[in-house]
C-alpha positions as CSV (number, residue, x, y, z in Angstrom):
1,X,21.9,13.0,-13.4
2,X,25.0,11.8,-12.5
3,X,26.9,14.8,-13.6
4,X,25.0,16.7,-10.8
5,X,25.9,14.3,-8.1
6,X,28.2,17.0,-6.1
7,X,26.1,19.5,-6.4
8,X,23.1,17.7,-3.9
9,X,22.5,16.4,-0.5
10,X,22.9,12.6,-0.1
11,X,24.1,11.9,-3.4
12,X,23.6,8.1,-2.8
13,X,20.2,8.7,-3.7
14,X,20.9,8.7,-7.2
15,X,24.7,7.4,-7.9
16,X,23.6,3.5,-8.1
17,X,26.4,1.5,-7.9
18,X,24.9,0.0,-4.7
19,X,25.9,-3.9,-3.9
20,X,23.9,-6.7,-5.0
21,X,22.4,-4.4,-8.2
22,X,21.7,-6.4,-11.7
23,X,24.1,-5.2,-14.0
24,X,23.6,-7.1,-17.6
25,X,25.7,-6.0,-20.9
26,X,22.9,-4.0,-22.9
27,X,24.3,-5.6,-26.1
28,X,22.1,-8.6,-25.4
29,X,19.3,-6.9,-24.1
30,X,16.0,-7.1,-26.0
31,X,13.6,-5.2,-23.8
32,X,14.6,-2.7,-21.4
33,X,12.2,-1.7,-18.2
34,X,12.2,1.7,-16.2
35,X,10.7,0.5,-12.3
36,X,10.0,3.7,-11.0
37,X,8.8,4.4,-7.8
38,X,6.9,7.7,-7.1
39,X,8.5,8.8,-3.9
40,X,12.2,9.5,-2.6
41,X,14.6,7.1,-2.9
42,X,14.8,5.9,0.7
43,X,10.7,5.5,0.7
44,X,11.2,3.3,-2.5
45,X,14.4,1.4,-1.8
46,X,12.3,0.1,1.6
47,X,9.1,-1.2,-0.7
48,X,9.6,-5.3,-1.1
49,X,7.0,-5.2,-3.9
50,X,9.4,-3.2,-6.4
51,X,12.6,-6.0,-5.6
52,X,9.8,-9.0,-6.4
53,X,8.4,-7.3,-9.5
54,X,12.3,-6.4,-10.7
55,X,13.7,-9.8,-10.0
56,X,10.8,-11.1,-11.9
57,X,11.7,-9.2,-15.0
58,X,15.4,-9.6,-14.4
59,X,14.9,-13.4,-14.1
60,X,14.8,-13.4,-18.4
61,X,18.2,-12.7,-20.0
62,X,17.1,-10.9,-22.4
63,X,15.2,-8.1,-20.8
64,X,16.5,-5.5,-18.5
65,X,14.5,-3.7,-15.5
66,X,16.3,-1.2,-13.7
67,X,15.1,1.6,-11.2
68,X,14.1,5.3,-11.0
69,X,12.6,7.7,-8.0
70,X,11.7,11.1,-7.7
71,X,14.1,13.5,-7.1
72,X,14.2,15.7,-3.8
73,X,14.1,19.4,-4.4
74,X,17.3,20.1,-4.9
75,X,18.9,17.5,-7.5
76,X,15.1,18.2,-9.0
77,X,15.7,22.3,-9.2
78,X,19.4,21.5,-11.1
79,X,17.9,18.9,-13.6
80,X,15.4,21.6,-14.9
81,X,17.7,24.3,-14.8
82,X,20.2,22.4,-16.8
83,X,17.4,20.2,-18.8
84,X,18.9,17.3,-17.3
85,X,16.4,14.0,-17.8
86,X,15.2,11.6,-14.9
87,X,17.4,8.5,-15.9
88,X,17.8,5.4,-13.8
89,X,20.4,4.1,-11.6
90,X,22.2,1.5,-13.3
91,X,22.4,2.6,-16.9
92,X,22.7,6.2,-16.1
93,X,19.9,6.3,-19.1
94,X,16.9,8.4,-20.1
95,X,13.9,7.3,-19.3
96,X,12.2,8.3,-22.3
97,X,14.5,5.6,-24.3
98,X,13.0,2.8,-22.3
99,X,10.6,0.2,-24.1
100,X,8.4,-0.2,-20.5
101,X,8.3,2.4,-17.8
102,X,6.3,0.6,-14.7
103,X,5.0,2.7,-11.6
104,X,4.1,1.6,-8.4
105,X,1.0,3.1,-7.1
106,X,1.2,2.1,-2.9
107,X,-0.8,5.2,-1.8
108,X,-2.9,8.0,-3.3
109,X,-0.8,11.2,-2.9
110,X,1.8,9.7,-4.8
111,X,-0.2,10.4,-7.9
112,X,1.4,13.7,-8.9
113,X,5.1,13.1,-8.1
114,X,4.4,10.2,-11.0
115,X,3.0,13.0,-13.8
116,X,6.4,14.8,-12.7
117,X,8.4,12.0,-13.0
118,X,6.9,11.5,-16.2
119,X,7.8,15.6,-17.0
120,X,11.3,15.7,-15.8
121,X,11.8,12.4,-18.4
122,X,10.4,14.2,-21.0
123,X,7.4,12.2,-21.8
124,X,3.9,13.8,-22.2
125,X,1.7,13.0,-19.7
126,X,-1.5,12.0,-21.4
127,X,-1.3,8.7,-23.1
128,X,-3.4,9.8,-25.9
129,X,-0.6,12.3,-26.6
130,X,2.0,9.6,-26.3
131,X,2.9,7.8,-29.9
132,X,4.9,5.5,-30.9
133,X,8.3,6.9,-30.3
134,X,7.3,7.0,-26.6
135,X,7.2,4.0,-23.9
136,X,4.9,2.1,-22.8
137,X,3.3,3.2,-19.1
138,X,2.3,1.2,-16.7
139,X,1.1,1.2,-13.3
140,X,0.0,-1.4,-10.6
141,X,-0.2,-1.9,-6.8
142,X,-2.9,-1.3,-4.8
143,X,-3.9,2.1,-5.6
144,X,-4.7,0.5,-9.5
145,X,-8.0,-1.0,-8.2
146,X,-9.3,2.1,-8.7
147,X,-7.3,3.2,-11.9
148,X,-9.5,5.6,-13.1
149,X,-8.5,8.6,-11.4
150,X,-4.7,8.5,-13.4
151,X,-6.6,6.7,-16.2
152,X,-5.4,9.4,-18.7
153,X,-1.6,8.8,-18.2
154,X,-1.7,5.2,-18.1
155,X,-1.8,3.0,-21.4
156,X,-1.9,0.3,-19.5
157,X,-2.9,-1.5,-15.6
158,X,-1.7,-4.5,-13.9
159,X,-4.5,-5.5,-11.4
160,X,-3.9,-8.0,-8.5
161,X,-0.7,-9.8,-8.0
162,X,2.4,-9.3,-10.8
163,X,4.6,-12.1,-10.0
164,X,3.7,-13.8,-13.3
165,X,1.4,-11.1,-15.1
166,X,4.2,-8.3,-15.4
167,X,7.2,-10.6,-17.4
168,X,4.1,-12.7,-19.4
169,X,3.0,-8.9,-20.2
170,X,6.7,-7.6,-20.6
171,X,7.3,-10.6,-22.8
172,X,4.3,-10.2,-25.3
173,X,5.2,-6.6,-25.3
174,X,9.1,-8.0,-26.8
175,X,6.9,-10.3,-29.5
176,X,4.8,-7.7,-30.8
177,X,7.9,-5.2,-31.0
178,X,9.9,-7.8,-32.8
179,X,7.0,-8.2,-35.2
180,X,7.0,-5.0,-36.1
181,X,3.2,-4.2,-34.8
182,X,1.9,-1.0,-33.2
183,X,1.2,-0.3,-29.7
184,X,-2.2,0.3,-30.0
185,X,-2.1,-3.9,-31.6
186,X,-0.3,-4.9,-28.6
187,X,-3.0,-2.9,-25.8
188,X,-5.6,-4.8,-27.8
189,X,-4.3,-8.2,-27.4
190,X,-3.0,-7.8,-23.7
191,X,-6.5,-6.6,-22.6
192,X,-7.4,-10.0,-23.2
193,X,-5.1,-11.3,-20.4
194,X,-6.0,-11.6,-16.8
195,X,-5.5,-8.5,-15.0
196,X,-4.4,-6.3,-18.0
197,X,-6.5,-2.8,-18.3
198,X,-6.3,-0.8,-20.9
199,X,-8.0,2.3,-20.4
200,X,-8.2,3.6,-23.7
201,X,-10.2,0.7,-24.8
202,X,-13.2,1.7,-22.1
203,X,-15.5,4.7,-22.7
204,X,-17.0,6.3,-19.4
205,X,-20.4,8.3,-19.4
206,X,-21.8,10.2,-16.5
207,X,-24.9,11.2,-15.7
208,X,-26.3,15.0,-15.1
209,X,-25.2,14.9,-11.2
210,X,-22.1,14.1,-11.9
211,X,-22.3,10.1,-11.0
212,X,-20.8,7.4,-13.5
213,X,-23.8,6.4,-15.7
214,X,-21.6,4.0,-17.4
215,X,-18.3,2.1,-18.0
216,X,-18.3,0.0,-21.4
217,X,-15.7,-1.4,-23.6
218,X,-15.4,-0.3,-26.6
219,X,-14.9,-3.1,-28.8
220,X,-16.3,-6.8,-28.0
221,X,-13.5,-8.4,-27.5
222,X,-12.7,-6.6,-24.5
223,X,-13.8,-7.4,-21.1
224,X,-16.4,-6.0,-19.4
225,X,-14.5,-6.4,-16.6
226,X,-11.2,-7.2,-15.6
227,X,-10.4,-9.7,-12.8
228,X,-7.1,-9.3,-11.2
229,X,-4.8,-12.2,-10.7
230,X,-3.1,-13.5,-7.8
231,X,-0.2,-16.2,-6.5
232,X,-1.6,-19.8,-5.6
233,X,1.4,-21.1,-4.3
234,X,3.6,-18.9,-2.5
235,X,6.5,-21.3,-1.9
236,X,7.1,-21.6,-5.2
237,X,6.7,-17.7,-6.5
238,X,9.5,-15.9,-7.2
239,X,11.4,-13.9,-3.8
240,X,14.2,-11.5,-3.8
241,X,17.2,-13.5,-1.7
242,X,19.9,-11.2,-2.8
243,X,18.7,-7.7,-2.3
244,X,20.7,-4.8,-3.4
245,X,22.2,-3.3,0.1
246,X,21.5,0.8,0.1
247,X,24.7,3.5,0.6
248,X,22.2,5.4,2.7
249,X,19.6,4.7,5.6
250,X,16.6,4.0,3.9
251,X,12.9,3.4,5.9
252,X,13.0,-0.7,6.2
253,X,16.9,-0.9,6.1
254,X,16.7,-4.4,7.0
255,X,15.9,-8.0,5.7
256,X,11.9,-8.1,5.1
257,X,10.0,-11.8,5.0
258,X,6.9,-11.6,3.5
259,X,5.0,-14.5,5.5
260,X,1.8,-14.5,4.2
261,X,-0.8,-12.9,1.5
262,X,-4.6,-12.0,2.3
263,X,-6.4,-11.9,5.6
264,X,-9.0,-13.7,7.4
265,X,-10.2,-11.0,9.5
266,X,-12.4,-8.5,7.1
267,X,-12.2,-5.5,9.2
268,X,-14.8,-3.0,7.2
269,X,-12.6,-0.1,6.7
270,X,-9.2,-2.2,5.5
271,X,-8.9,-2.2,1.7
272,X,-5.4,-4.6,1.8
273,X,-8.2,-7.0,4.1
274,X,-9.9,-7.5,0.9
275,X,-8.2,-6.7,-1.7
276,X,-5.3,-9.2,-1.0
277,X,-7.5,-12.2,-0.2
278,X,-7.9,-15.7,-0.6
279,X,-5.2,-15.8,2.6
280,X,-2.4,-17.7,1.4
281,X,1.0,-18.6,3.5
282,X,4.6,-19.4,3.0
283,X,5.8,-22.6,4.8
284,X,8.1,-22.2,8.0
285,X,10.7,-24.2,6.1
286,X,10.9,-21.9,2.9
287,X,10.6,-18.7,5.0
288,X,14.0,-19.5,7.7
289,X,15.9,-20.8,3.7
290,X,14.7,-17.4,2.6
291,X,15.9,-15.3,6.1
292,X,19.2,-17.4,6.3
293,X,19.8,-16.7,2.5
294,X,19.0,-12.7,2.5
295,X,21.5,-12.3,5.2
296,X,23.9,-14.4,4.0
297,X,23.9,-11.7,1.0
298,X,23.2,-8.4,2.2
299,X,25.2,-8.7,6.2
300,X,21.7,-7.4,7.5
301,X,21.4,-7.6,11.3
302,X,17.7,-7.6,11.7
303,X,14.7,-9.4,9.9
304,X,11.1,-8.0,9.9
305,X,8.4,-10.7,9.6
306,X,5.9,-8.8,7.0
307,X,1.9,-9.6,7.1
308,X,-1.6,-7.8,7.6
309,X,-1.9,-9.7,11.0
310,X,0.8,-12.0,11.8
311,X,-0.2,-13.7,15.0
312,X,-2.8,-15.0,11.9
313,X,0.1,-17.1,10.3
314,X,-0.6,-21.1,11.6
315,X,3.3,-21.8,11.8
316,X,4.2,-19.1,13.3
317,X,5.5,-21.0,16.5
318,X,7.6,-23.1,14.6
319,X,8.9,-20.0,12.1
320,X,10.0,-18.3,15.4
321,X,11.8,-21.6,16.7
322,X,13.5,-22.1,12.9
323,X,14.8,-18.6,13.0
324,X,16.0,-18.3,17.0
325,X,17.9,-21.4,16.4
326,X,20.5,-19.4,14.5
327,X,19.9,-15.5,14.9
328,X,20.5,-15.4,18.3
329,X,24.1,-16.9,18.0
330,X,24.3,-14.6,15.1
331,X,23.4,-11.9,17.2
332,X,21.0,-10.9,14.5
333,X,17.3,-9.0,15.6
334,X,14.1,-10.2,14.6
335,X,11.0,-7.9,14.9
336,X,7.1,-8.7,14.4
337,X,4.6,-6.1,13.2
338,X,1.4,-5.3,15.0
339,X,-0.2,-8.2,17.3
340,X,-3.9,-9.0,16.9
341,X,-4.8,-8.7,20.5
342,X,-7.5,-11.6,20.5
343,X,-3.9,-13.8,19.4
344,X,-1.5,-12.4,21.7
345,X,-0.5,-15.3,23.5
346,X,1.5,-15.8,26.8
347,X,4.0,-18.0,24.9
348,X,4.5,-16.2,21.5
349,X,5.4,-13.0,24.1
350,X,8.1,-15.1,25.4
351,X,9.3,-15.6,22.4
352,X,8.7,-12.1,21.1
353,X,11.0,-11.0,23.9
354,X,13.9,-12.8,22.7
355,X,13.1,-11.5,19.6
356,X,13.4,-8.0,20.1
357,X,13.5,-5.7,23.5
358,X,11.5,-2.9,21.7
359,X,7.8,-1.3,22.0
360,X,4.6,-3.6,21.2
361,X,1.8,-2.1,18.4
362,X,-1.7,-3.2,19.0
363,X,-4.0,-1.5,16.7
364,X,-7.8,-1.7,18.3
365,X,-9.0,1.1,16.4
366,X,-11.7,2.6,18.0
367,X,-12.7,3.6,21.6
368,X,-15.9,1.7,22.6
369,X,-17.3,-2.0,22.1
370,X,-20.0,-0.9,19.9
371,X,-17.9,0.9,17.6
372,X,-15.2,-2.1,17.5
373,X,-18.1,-4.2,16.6
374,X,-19.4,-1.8,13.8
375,X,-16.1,-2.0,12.0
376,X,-15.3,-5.8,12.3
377,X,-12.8,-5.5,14.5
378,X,-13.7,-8.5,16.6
379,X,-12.0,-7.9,20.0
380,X,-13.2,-6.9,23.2
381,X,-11.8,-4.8,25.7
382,X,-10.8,-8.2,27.9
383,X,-8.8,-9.2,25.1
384,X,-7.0,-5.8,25.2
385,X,-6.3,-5.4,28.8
386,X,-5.5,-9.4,29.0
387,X,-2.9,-8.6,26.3
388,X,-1.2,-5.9,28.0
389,X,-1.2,-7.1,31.0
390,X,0.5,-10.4,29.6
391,X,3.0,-7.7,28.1
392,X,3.2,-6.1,31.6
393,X,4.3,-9.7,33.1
394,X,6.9,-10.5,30.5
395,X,8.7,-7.3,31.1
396,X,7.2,-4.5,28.7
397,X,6.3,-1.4,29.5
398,X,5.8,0.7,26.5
399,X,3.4,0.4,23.7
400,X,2.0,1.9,20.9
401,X,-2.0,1.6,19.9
402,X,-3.7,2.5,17.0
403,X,-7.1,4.1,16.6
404,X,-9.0,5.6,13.8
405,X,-11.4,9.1,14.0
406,X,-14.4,9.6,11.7
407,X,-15.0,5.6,11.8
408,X,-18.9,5.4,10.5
409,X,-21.5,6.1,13.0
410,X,-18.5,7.3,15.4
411,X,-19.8,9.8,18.4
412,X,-18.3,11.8,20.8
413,X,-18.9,9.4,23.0
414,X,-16.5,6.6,20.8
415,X,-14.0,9.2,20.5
416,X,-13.5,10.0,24.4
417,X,-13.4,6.1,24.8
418,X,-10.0,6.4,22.9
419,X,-8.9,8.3,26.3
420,X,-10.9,5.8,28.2
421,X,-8.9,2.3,26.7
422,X,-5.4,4.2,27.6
423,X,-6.8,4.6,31.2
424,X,-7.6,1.2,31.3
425,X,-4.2,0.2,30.0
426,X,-2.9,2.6,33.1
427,X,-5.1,0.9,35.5
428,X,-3.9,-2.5,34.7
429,X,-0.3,-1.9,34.7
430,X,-0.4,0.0,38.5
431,X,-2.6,-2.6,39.5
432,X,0.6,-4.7,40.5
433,X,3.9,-3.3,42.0
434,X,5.8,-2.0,38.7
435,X,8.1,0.9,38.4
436,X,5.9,4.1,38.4
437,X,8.3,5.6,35.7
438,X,8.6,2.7,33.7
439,X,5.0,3.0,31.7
440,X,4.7,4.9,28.3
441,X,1.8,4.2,25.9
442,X,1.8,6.0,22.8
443,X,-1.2,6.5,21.2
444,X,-1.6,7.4,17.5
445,X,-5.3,8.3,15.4
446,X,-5.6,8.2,11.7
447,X,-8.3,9.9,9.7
448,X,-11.4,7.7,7.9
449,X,-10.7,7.3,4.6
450,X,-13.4,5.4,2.2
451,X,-11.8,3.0,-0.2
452,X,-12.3,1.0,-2.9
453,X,-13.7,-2.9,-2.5
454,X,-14.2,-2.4,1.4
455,X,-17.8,-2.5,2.8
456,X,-17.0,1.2,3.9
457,X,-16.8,2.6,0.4
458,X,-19.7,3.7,0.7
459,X,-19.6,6.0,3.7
460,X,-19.2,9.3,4.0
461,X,-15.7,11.1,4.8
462,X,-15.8,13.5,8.0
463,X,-15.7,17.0,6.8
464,X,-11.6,18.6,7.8
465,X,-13.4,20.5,10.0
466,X,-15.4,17.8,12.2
467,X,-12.1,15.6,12.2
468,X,-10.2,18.9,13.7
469,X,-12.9,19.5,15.8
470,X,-12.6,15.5,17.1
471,X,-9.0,15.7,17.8
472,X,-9.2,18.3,19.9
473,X,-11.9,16.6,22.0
474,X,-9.7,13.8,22.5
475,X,-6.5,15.4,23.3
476,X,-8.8,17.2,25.9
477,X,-9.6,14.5,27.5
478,X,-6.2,12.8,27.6
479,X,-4.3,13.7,30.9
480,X,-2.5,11.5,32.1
481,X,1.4,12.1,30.6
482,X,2.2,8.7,30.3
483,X,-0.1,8.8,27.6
484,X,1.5,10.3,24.3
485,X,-1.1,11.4,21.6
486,X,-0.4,11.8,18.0
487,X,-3.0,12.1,15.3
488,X,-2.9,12.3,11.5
489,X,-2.9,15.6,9.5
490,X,-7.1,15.9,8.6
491,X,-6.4,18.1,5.3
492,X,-4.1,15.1,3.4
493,X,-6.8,12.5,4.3
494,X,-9.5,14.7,2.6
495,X,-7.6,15.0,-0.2
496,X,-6.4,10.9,0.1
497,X,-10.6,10.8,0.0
498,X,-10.9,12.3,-3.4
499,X,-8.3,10.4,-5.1
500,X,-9.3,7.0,-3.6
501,X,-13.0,7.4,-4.5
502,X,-12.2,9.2,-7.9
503,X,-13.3,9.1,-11.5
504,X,-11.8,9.8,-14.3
505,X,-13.1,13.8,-14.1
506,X,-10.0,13.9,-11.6
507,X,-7.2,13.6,-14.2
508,X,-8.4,17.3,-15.1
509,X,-7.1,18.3,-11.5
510,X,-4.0,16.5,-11.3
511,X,-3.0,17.5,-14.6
512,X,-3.3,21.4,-13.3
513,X,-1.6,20.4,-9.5
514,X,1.1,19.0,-11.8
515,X,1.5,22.3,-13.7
516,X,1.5,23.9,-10.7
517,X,4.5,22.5,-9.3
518,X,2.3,19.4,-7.3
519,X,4.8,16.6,-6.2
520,X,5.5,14.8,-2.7
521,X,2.1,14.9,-1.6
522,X,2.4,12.6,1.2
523,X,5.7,14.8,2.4
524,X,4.0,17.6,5.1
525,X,6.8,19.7,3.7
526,X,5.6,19.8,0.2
527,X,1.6,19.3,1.0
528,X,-0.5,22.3,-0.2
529,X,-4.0,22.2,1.1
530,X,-5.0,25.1,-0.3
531,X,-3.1,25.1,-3.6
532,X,-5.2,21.5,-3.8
533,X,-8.6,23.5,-2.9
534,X,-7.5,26.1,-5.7
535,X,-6.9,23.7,-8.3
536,X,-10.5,21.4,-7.5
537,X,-12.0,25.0,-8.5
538,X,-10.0,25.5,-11.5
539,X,-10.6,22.1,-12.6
540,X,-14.7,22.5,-12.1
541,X,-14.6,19.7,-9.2
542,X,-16.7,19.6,-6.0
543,X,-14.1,17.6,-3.6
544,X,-17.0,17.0,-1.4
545,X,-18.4,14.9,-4.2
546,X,-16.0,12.1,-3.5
547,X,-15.7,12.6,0.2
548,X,-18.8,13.9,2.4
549,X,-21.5,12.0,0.6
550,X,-22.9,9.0,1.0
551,X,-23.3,6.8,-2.3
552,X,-26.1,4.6,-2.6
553,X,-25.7,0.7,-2.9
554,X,-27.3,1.1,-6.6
555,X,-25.0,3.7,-7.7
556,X,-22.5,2.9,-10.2
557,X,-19.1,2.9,-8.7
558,X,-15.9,3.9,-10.4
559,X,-14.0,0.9,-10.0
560,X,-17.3,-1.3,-10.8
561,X,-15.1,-3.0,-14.1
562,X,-12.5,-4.0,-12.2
563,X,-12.8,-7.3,-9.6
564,X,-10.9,-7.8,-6.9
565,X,-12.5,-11.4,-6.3
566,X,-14.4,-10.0,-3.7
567,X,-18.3,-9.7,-4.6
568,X,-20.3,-6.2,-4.1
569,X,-22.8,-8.4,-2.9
570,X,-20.4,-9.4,0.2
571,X,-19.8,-5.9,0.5
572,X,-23.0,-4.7,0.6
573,X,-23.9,-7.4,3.3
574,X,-21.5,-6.3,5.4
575,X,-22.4,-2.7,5.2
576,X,-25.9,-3.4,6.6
577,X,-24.2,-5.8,9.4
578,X,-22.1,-2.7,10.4
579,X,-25.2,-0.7,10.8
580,X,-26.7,-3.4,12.6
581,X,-23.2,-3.5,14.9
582,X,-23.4,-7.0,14.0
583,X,-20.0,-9.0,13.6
584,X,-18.4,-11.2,11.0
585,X,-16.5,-14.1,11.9
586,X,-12.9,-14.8,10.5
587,X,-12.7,-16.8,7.6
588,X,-11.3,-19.8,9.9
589,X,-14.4,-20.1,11.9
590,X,-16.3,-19.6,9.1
591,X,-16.7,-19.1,5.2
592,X,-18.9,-16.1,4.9
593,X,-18.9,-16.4,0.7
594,X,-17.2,-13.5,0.2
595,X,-16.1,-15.1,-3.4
596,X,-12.1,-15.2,-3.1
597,X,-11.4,-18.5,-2.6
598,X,-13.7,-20.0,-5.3
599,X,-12.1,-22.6,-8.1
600,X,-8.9,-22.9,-6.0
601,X,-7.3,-25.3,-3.7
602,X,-8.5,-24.9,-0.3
603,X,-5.2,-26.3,1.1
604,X,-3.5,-23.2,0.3
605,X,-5.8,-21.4,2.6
């Protein structure tokens, strides 16, 4: 790839070379790991999970992990033209002469650009067309709690949390390949490990109407199901303090503090609520050693505090006193994501002002109390205006808010309320003498999509057509032009639908979108809604299967092998509470048994 390197736009995409990289002298190298992200190389370079997993692997001297992306069009176009293979960045080697190759699955439409990574390396894509001579596959992140839709290509899943399950699996892989035994020995004996999937060892029978009649192993030693692991102590886990520094601007160019894991809140449609539980933090202490040791090493000016909601983290106060004790002088930024708005405290704003002068984010969600209620959100529209209006007095004036269209049991009526909260927001801010020109609230409105091991999946998708037809409605009804309304693209959440509520029928279609030329799904440049529509009908799918229908409780669910730690039975209860527009409280106020936290140390929590 390197030889092509003038011939393409931003050729620091692929040169390597970059500072702080792991180098090691492949002499003494015993296992060697392809990371790959599915996505560009700025998308990738941003994600903190690939620089934990890597500097896990790279931890053991004698294995090597090094990193490959998907190529944009153009360096893509000259690798087939010249039957060039997709190597990776510090070797300049082939993929394909790998022992591991590991994906990262962070979203849905990433799916295909990972069958074409797997083409331009020249690998086949199924694994049961994949022998000895080939490497080993494997894919984790959140997407792999439902696996089954890529089940196919994968020989093998990491489920939950791959601080210590990818180098124990990495190094078992080494012991079985320096005994001389097969890979098909080695997916036996790792599917015995916490968190390991091996799809080939599973048979899957459906029934007449197309629904999962079954999911079995098919040998007795393997699971029934597979429980995914997770970090007790984050102080002690591994974290990337030397990060490599990019030659070109990628998406989170700055130093990123993970503070926390899990959340207490349970908001219905939020798979990383659930998914990521028990709620486990990092001390103040270990997070400013962390911040002060990342810039030291990269020459960042700006830190990002990283969490689900992290006005939730108990030492947050003290974090922020820790870190403006020396970024300040340092003239260094620090930003916070988006604020609960029940949290958003009259202090923590002061300090959040000497943080950074930039927008706030506040993510409500939906329109109306009732609707708020329905999904969990567990904040009223005193909480909201109180927020802003302590926003208002420490000098803000601009803000962004988050809402979601096709919400369950959403009306017309919840959707105008989306215009209504923005009015509100208005209201408040001219209620006091404040510039007239000063206000700007941007408002942006993501598509439903059900997902896996939320109390939503469940629910029924709004049809493209009823979304379309919602976010007209509301952009009628917006008029003031302080308010700036952006909503989400209704076709690429239809298709997110059928991917995230998938079986294993779907590898049929993305096999054909990859012949096709599918890649870059989530890019609106490369997105083909029709080309997806096509190939549904070629592959003898009904996408409407996986997203307009609703599934009963008793059905058999894809993903019902795998175990997040959260029980269906939770689930379930909390999709007859959101019919009942009944609440939830947050794991702080009280335990509602959602079956995370059992067997470990409540102290963590």
């Amino acid at each position: 790839m390197k030889s092509l390197l003038k011939l393409v736009e931003r050729p620091g995409r692929y040169c390597g070379g970059e500072y702080g990289e792991v180098i090691k002298d492949k002499s003494k190298i015993k296992l060697r790991v392809a990371f790959c992200f599915p996505d560009l190389y700025e998308i990738g370079e941003s994600n903190l999970g690939m620089k934990i997993l890597m500097g896990c692997l790279n931890e053991s001297d004698d294995i090597w992990c090094e990193r490959a992306f998907a190529p944009a069009e153009d360096m893509r176009t000259l690798m087939v033209e010249r039957g060039v293979s997709l190597s990776t960045m510090e070797s300049g080697d082939a993929l394909k002469d790998f022992d591991i190759i590991c994906f990262t699955l962070q979203y849905e439409l990433c799916y295909t650009t990972m069958l074409d990574m797997l083409k331009l390396a020249g690998i086949p894509l199924r694994s049961d067309e994949r022998g000895e001579n080939y490497p080993l596959i494997v894919a984790g992140g959140p997407c792999a709690y439902n696996p089954e839709p890529v089940a196919d290509f994968v020989d093998l899943f990491s489920i939950g949390e791959g601080e210590e399950a990818i180098p124990n699996m990495a190094k078992e892989y080494l012991r079985f390949k320096e005994e001389g035994k097969s890979k098909s020995e080695y997916l036996r004996h790792i599917s015995h490990s916490q968190g390991m999937y091996v799809p080939s060892l599973y048979d899957v029978f459906y029934n007449e109407d197309g629904t999962v009649k079954s999911i079995s192993p098919k040998f007795e030693d393997v699971p029934k199901t597979v429980r995914k692991t997770i970090v007790e102590d984050m102080d002690s886990s591994f974290y990337p303090t030397c990060p490599l520094v990019p030659y070109v601007e990628v998406v989170h160019d700055r130093v990123v503090l993970e503070v926390f894991r899990g959340c207490i809140r349970g908001c219905r449609f939020c798979q990383a609520g659930f998914v990521y539980r028990p709620y486990r933090e990092r001390s103040a202490e270990v997070l400013d050693k962390y911040a002060k040791e990342n810039v030291k090493n990269t020459g960042y000016g700006e830190i990002s505090l990283s969490a689900l909601s992290i006005s939730d983290y108990t030492q947050l106060d003290s974090l922020l006193d820790k870190l403006l004790s020396w970024t300040e002088d340092k003239k260094i930024n620090l930003s916070l994501p988006s604020m609960r708005l029940d949290s958003f405290y009259e202090d923590l704003l002061k300090k959040a002002m000497n943080v950074r002068q930039s927008g706030l984010t506040f993510a409500p969600e939906a329109g109306t109390q009732r609707l708020r209620d329905v999904i969990n959100k567990n904040i009223t529209m005193e909480n909201i205006l109180g927020s802003c209006e302590a926003a208002f007095e420490a000098g803000r004036n601009s803000m962004k808010l988050y809402f979601m269209n096709g919400l369950p049991t959403e009306t017309d009526e919840d959707v105008l309320g989306i215009a209504d909260v923005g009015e509100k927001i208005l209201d408040t801010y001219f209620s006091k003498k404040r510039p007239v020109k000063g206000i700007q609230i941007g408002m942006s409105v993501s598509c439903f999509v059900p997902k896996p091991f939320t109390p939503f999946q469940w629910e029924p998708q709004n049809s493209v057509e009823e979304f379309q037809r919602k976010q007209q409605l509301l952009k009628g009804a917006i008029r003031s032009r302080k308010i700036s309304y952006k909503y989400h693209d209704a076709k690429t959440s239809a298709i997110e639908a059928v991917f995230a509520r998938g079986n294993r029928k779907i590898g049929k279609a993305l096999e054909i979108a990859s012949q096709k030329g599918v890649r870059l799904d989530s890019w609106d440049e490369y997105f083909d809604y029709d080309k997806w529509l096509e190939t549904f009908e070629e592959a003898g799918i009904d996408p409407k299967f996986f997203t307009e229908r609703r599934i009963p409780f008793e059905e058999i669910l894809p993903w019902d092998h795998i175990d997040c730690g959260v029980s269906k039975e939770f689930l379930i209860r909390e999709a007859k509470k959101a019919y009942g527009e009944e609440t939830t409280p947050d794991c702080r106020t009280k335990c509602s048994a959602c079956g995370s936290c059992g067997g470990l140390n409540p102290s963590l929590f």
